[in-house]
C-alpha positions as CSV (number, residue, x, y, z in Angstrom):
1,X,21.3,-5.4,6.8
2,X,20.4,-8.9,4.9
3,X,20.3,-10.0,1.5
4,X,17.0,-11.2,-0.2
5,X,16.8,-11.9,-4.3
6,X,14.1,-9.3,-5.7
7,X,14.8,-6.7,-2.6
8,X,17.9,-6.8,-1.5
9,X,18.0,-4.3,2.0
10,X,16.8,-5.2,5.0
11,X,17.4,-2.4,7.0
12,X,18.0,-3.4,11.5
13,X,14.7,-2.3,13.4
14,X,13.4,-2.8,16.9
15,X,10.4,-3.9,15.6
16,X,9.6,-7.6,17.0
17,X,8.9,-9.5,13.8
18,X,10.9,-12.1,12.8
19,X,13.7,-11.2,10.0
20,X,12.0,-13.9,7.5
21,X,8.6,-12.5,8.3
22,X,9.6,-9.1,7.7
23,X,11.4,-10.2,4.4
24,X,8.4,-12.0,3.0
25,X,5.7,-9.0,4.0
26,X,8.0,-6.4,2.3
27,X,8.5,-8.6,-0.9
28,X,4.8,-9.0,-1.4
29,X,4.2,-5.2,0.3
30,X,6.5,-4.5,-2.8
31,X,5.2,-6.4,-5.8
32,X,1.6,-4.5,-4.3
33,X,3.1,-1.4,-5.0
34,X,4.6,-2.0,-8.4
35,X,0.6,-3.0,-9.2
36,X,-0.7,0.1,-7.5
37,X,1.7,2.4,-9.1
38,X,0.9,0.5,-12.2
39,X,-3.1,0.9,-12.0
40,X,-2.9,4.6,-11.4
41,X,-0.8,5.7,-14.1
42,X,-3.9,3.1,-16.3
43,X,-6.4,5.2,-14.7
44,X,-4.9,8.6,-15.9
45,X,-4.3,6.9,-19.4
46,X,-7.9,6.5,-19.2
47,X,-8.8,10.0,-17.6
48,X,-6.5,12.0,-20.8
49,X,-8.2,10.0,-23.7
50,X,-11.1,9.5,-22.7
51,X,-13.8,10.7,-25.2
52,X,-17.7,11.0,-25.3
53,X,-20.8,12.2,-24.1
54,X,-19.8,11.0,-20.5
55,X,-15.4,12.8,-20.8
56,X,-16.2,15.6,-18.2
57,X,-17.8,13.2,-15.6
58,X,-14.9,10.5,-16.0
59,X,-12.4,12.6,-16.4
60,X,-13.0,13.6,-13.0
61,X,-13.9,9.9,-11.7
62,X,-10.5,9.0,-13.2
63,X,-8.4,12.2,-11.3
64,X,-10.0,11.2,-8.3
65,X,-9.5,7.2,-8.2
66,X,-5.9,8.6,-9.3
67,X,-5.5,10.6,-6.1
68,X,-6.8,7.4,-4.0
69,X,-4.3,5.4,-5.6
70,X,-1.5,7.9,-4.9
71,X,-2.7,7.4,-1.4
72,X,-2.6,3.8,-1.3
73,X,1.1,3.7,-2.5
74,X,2.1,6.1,0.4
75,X,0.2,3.2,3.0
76,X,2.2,0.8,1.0
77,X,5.7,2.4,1.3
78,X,5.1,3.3,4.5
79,X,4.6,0.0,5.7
80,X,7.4,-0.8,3.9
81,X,9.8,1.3,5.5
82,X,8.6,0.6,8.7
83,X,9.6,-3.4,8.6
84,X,13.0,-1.9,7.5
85,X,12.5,-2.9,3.6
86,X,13.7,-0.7,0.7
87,X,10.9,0.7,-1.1
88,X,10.6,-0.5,-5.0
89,X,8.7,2.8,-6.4
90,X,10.2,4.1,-9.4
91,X,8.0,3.5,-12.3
92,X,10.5,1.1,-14.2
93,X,10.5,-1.1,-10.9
94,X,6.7,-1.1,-11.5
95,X,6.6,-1.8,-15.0
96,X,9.5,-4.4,-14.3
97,X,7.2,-6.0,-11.1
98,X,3.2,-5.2,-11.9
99,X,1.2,-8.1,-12.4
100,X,-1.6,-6.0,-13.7
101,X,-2.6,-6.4,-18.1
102,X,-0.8,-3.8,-20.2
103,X,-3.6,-0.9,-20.8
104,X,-5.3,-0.8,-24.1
105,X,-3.9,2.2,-26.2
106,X,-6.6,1.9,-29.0
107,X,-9.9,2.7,-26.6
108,X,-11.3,6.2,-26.6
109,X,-15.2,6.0,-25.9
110,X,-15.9,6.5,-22.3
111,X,-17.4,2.4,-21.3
112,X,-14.5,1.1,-23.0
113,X,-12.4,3.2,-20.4
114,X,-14.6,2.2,-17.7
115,X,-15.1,-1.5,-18.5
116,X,-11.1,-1.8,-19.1
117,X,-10.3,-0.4,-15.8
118,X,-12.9,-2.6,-14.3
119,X,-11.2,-5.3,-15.7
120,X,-8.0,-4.5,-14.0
121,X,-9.6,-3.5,-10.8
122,X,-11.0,-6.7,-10.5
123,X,-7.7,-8.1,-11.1
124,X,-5.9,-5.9,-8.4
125,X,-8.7,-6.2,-5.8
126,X,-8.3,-10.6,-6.1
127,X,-4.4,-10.3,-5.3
128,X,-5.3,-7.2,-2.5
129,X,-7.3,-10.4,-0.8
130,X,-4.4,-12.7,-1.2
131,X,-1.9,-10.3,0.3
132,X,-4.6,-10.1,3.3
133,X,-4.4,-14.0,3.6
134,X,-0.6,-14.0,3.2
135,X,-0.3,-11.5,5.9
136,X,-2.2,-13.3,8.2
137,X,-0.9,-16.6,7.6
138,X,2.5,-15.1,9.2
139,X,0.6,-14.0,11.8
140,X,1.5,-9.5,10.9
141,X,-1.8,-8.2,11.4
142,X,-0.4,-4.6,10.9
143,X,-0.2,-5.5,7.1
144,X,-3.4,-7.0,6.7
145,X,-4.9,-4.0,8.1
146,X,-3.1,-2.0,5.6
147,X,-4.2,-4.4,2.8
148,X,-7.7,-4.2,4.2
149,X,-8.1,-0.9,4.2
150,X,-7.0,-0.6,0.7
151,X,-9.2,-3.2,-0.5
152,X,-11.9,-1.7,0.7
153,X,-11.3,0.8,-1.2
154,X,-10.6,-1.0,-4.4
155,X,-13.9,-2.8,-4.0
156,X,-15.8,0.5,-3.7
157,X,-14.4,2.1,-7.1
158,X,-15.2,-1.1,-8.6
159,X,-18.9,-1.5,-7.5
160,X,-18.7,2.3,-9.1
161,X,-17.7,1.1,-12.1
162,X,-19.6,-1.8,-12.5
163,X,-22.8,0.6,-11.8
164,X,-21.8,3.0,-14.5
165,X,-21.7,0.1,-16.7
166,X,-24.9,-1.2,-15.7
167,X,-27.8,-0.7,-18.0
């Protein structure tokens, strides 16, 4: 095993990418999860308070992107674990690592929940790209898939969103 600062196991594999690479691609796979883990528990804050004419319909929008989410952290960890990193996923090493703004806890009205969680999907979506770049760059095209396939995704619940919000 090797040391790094934020994650410290490396765990031996067979795999043929370079220890550094495999360091670097599990730090950033890691500070993705933190974010993802992050955004979902937002998007149930949203789905229990939200209020309004439109609460059924979102509430369900919100449970669903939730379960998406849930998904994409599994894809996450999994690639994780399979460069021989330690996984990060407890919610505190979220909280602790998530690059994504604090949720408002004042908004009830069902746009407000929408257009917040745009906001932040937005956000999430711009760093998804630059973890597909990253990946690249170090030539692990294994992540970039992953990261691809979650951004497209991301992009889809946010053209969603931005079409509720459309008028």
């Amino acid at each position: 095993m090797s040391q790094s600062d934020d994650y410290p196991l490396l765990h031996a594999t067979r795999i043929d990418i370079p220890l550094e690479i495999r360091t670097y691609v599990t730090t950033i796979l890691n500070q993705t999860l933190a974010c993802t883990v992050d955004l979902r528990s937002q998007v149930k804050q949203a789905a229990w308070n939200v209020k309004g004419i439109a609460c059924i319909p979102l509430h369900v929008l919100f449970d669903t992107i939730a379960v998406e989410l849930d998904a994409y952290t599994e894809l996450l960890a999994e690639r994780i674990t399979v460069l021989g990193g330690v996984v990060r996923g407890t919610i505190r090493m979220a909280a602790t690592h998530s690059t994504i703004p604090e949720y408002p806890d004042d908004i009830v009205e069902g746009n407000a929940h929408v257009h917040a969680l745009a906001e932040r999907f937005a956000d999430y979506a711009k760093a998804l790209r630059s973890c597909i770049a990253h990946a690249a760059d170090v030539e692990d095209a294994d992540t970039a898939n992953v990261y691809t396939d979650i951004s497209r995704g991301i992009d889809k619940r946010l053209s969603l969103m931005e079409a509720h919000l459309y008028q």
